[in-house]
N, C-alpha and C positions, 0 to 999 in steps of 0.2 A: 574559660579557655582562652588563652592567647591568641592572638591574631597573625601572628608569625609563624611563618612553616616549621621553624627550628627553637623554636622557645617558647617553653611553657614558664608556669609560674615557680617552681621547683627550680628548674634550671639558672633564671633568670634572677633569680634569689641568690643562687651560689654567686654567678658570675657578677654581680652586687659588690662582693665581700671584695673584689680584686680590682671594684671601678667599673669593671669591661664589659658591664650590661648593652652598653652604648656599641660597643663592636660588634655584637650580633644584629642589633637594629642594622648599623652600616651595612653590612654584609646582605641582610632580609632586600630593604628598602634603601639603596644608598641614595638616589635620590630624591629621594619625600624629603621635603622642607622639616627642616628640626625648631630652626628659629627664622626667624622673621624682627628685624630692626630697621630703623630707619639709617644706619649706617653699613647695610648688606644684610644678606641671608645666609644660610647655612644648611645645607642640605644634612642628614646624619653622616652620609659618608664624607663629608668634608669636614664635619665636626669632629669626627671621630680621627680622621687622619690629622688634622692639625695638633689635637691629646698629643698623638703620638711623639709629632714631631719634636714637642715641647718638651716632651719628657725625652728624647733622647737630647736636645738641647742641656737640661740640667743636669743629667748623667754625663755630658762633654765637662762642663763647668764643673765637676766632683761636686753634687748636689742630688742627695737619694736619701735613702730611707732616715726617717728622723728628723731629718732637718728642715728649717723654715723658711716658709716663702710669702712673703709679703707684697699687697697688690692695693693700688690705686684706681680705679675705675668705675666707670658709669656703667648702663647697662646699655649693653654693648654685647657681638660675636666674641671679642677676645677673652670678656669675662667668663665667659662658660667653659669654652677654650681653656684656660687658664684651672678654673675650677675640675674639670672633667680629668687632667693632666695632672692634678695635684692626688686624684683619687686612687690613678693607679700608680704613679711614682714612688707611694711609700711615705712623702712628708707630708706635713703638716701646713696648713694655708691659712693666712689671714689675710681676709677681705677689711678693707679699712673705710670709715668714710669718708667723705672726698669733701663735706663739707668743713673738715678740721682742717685749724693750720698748720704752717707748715711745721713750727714746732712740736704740734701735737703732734700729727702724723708721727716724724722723724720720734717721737717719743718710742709709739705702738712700735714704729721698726724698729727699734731698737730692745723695748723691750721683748718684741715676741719671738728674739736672738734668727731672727730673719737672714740670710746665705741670701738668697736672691727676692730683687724688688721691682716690679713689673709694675709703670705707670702709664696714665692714659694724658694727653699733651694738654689737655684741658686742664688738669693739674699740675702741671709741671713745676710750677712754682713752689709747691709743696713737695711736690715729688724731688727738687733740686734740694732741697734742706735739710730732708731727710737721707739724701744720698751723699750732701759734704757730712753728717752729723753720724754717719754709721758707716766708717770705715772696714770693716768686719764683710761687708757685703761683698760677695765675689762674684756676682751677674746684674745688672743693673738695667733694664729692656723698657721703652717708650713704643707706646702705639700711636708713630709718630713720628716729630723731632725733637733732641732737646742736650743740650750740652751738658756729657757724661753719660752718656746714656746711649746703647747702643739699639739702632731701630726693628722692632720686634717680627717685622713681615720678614727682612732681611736675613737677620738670625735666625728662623725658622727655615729659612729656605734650604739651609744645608745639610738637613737631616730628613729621614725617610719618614714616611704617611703609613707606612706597614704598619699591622699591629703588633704591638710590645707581646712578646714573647715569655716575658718572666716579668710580670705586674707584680706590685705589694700595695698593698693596700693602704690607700694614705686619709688622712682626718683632715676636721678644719680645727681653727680656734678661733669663734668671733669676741669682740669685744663689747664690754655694755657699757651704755652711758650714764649710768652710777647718775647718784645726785649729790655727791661729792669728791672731793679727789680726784686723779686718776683712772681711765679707763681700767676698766682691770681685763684680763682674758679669762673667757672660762672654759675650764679642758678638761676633758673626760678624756681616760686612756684608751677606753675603748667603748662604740658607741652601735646600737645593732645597724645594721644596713637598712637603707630606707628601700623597700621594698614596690613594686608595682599597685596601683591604686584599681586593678583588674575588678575587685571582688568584691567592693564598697554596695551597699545594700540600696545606699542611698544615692548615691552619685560615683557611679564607677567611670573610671579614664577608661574613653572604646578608642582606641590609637587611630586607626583609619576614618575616624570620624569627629573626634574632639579636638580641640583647643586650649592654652591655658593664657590670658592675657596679665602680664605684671606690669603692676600699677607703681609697685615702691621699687624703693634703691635696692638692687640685691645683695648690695653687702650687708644688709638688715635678717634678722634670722627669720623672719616670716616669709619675706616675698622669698627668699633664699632656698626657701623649702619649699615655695609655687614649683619652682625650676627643678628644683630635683626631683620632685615628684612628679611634675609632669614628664619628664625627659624621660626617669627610669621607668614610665610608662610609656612610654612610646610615642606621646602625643604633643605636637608645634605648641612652641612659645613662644608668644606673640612681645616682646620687648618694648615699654615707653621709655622712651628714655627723659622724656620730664612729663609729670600729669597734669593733665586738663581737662575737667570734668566731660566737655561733648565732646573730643576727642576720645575720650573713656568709648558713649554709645557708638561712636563711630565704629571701632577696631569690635568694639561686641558684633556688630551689626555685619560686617566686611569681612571678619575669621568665621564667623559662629563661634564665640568665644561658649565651652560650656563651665569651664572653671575659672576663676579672680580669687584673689585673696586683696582686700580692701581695708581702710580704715576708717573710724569715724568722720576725722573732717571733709574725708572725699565722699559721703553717704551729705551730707550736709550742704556741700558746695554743688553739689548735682543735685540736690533736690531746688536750689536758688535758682537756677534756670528756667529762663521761660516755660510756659506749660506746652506751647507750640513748638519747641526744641526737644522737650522729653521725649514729647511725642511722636515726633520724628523719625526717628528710628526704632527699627526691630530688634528686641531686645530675649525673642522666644526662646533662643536657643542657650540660655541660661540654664543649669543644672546643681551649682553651685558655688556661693559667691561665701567665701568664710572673711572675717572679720572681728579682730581685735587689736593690742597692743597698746590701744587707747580707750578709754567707756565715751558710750556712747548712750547719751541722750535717751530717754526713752520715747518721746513725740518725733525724733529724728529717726529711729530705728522703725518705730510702727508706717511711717511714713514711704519709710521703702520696702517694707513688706505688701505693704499695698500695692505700689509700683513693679518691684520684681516679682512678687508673688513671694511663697514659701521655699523662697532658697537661700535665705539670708543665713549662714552658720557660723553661729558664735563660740570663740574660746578665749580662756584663758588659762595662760601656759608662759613660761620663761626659755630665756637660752639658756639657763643653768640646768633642764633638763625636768622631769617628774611626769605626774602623769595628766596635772593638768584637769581642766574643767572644761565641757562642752554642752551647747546649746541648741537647736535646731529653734527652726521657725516657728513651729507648732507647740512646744514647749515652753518658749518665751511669749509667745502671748498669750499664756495663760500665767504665768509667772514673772510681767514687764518688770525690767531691769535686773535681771538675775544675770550672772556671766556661765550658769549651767551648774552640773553635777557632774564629777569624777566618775568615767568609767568602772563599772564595779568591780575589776578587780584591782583599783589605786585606793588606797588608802591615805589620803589628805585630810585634813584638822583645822582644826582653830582653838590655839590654844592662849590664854592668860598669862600675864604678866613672869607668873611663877611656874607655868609651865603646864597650867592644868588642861584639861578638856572644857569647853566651855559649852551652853548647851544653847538650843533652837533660839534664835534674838537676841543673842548676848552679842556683843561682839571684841573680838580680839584677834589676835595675828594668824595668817594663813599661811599655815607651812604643808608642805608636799613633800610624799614619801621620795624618795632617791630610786630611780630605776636602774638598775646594773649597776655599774663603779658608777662610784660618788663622785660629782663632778669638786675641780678645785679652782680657787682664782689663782691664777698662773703668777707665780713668786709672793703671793701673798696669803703665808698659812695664816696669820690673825685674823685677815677676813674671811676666808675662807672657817674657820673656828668658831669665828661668832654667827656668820650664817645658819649652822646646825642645832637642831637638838637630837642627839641621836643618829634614829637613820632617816632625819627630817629638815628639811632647810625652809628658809623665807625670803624673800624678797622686802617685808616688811611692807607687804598691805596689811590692811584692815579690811575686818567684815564681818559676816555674820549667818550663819545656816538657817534658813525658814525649818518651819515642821516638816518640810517633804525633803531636807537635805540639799536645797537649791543656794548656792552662794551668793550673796548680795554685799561687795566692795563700798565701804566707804569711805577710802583713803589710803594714805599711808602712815608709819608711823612717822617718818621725816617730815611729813605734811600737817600731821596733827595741831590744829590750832587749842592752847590751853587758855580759856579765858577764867578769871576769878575761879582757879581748879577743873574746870568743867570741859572735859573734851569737846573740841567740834570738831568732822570731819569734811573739810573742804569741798570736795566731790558733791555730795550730799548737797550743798548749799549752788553751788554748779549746777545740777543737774534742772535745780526749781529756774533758778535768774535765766535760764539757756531756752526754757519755756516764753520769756516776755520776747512779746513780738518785735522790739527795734532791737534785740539782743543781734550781734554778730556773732560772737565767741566772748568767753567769759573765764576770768582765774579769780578762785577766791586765799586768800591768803592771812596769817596771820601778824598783824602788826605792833612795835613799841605801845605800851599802854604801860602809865608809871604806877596806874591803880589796880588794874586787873592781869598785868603783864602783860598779855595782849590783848587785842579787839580784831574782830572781825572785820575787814577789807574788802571790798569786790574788784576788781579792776575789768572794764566792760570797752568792746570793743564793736560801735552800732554799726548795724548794718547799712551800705551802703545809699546814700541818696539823702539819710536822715543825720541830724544835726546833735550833739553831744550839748547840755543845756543842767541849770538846774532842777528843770520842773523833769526832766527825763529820768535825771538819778533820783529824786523823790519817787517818781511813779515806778521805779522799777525797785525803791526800799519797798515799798505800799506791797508789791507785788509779794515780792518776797513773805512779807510777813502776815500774810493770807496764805499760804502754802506753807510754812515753817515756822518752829517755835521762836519767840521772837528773840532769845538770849543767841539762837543760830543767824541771824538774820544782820548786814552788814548794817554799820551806823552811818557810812559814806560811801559815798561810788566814784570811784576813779575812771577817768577813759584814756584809752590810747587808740593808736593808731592803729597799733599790731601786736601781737602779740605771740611773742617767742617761743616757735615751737622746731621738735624734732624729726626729720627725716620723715618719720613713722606716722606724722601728724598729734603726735602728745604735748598737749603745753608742758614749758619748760617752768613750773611752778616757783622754785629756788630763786630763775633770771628776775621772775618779777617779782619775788619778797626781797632781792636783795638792798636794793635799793633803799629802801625803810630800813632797813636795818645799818646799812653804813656808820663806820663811824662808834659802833658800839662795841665794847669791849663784850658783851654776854649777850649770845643770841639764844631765843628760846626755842 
């Protein structure tokens, strides 16, 4: 049962389909805090009226149903603002990342045929490149200052807080960061409305009493979905807008955060913290903390089961859509390193080479049934074509079914190392080296070899206070090759300083094989 006088789950469903979930909260409770940032807050009725304004803003500018709106921003009031405004206007929104340049950017505006481009001044520099490079744009709004660009409080101010009257229903298109090429978008026509998290068995959103605290960038499709889900349930989002492992316990501790959505590296860099800091703070009011995007370790995962208890909830799932694989606490450590079982009524596979079914231990590529319209990459049917078999797509991991049907990832197929014929799967060899104690972070990668095509690589980044040597990369081959067969196991060990990762916390595998490979007319 809802917790609002005027909306049940039925109701609150429909008004979903129009954006305008958000105006009944305003109206119930308008000022109960919605959001909380370190740049303002947000009550619902101020959230909700600013939607508004925005959307009569783009309807001044002739920008309504269909059409693109492209945004630059941290996480931040304006980004929800922004997002909430897109749901009931009818267009279509992409959220961009703010860590591309400004080329890239100006790429994504351009290509996701963008009408208006709303940027945060923190990016401006990109945001200007993308705004001489996409002439096409007819609104151009800075939360901020920034030449070209007209300032977004300002332009907002001359349009009314009242609720829209005649909403349509608008989408997003986020874009993925491929491991080649160009971003691509990925769009689905039509997508079901994301619904109130009221009824969840296991951790239901209670509005007048819960929390949701986002860790990542929310133009990311995970943390992206913290936000909608918490919002269209009713209940405060707690905003970081950069992370920092004690600052994490802090906002747990000072909201009563009960929901997170997290990734591996930040379960890792919080576990490196003093033991007298963990402990610190009150961490009780956890209910549940979900977690993917990236694999994660299995002595890093057991690690904070301990520490949070049995709320750690695993998935894995794409923004291209399907039904996805999930984990609970209690399941996983009875089945360490699984990324879970598909909901029984999703139909997911792993099929071979030629397309077969493959059976319990084999392993080969994991494709996901398509739920309602089939998603497409936005102007690119050949990718979009080769992603499929049927009514089935991939992303192009690897992996492999136990006898109870639990999925266990051992790569991808762009990542596959071929030495003298012989698959390795990257990950796999990750997940042992990521066990040795002076390990920081680790990529294992495949390298030139004029004999075997390639040879197996580690590139190791040690943990802080200790010293990179060659008796450390012997002891961490030795290591390896007590835990792994030994044609898996690297012949040398590379260190760096750092190692290139995304947003979402996933090394960027490709950044650090390219290197080795330079220079070469045939990459394997």
């Amino acid at each position: 049962m809802s917790p609002y006088p005027h909306a049940d789950l039925a109701s609150v469903s429909e008004l979903a389909r129009s954006g305008m979930a958000l105006a009944q909260y305003a109206r119930d409770t308008p000022d109960r805090t919605a959001l909380y940032t370190r740049f303002g807050d947000r009550t619902f009725g101020e959230l909700n009226a600013r939607a508004n304004q925005l959307v009569r803003l783009w309807r001044a500018a002739g920008i309504g149903s269909g059409d693109a709106v492209a945004m630059l921003m941290g996480n931040r009031p304006e980004f929800v603002e922004v997002y909430k405004a897109a749901l009931r206007a009818g267009v279509r929104l992409t959220p961009i990342n703010w860590h591309l340049s400004g080329e890239e950017v100006s790429y994504i505006v351009g290509n996701c045929d963008a009408k208006a481009f709303i940027c945060e001044d923190r990016y401006s520099k990109a945001g200007q490149v993308a705004r001489a490079a996409n002439p096409a744009l007819k609104l151009c709004l800075m939360v901020g200052e920034a030449e070209g660009f007209e300032e977004y409080d300002a332009a907002l101010a001359d349009f009314s807080g009242a609720d829209i009257e005649d909403p349509e229903h608008g989408r997003y298109m986020l874009y993925t960061s491929g491991t080649t090429g160009r971003p691509k978008g990925v769009w689905r026509a039509s997508r079901p409305p994301i619904l109130p998290n009221w009824e969840d068995p296991r951790a239901p959103m209670i509005p007048l009493s819960d929390a949701c605290l986002l860790t990542g960038p929310a133009y990311h499709a995970a943390p992206l979905m913290s936000v909608v889900r918490s919002l269209i349930s009713g209940i405060p989002v707690v905003m970081m807008d950069k992370w920092d492992p004690e600052e994490t316990l802090a906002l747990i501790e000072k909201h009563r955060v009960t929901h997170t959505h997290m990734v591996a590296t930040m379960f890792h860099r919080m576990l490196q913290l003093p033991e007298g800091t963990r402990r610190k703070y009150d961490l009780s009011s956890l209910k549940s903390v979900n977690h993917g995007a990236a694999p994660c370790p299995v002595h890093v995962k057991q690690s904070m089961i301990e520490w949070f208890g049995p709320v750690i909830n695993e998935y894995y799932a794409a923004t291209e859509g399907g039904g996805g694989f999930t984990v609970t606490s209690e399941e996983w450590l009875k089945k360490p390193g699984t990324v879970g079982k598909p909901p029984a009524q999703y139909d997911n596979r792993i099929l071979d080479d030629d397309g077969n079914e493959v059976g319990p231990g084999v392993v080969g590529t994991v494709y996901m049934k398509t739920l309602g319209d089939a998603f497409q990459y936005y102007k690119d049917p050949d990718k979009t074509a080769s992603s499929y078999r049927g009514d089935y797509f991939t992303l192009g991991d690897m992996g492999y079914f136990d006898e109870d049907g639990y999925l266990f990832l051992t790569g991808r197929t762009a990542e596959l190392i071929i030495s003298g014929g012989v698959n390795i799967y990257p990950q796999e060899v990750d997940n042992e080296i990521m066990k040795h104690p002076a390990v920081h972070e680790v990529c294992t990668i495949g390298i030139p070899n004029e004999e075997w095509g390639e040879e197996v690589r580690t590139v190791v980044q040690v943990k802080p206070g200790l010293t990179a040597s060659d008796e450390l990369a012997a002891d961490i081959i030795a290591w390896a090759r007590e835990r792994l067969a030994h044609y898996k196991c690297p012949r040398h060990i590379d260190f760096a300083d750092d190692l290139p990762r995304l947003p979402t916390g996933k090394i960027q595998r490709r950044l650090v094989r390219d290197p080795y490979w330079a220079g070469r007319d045939k990459q394997i």
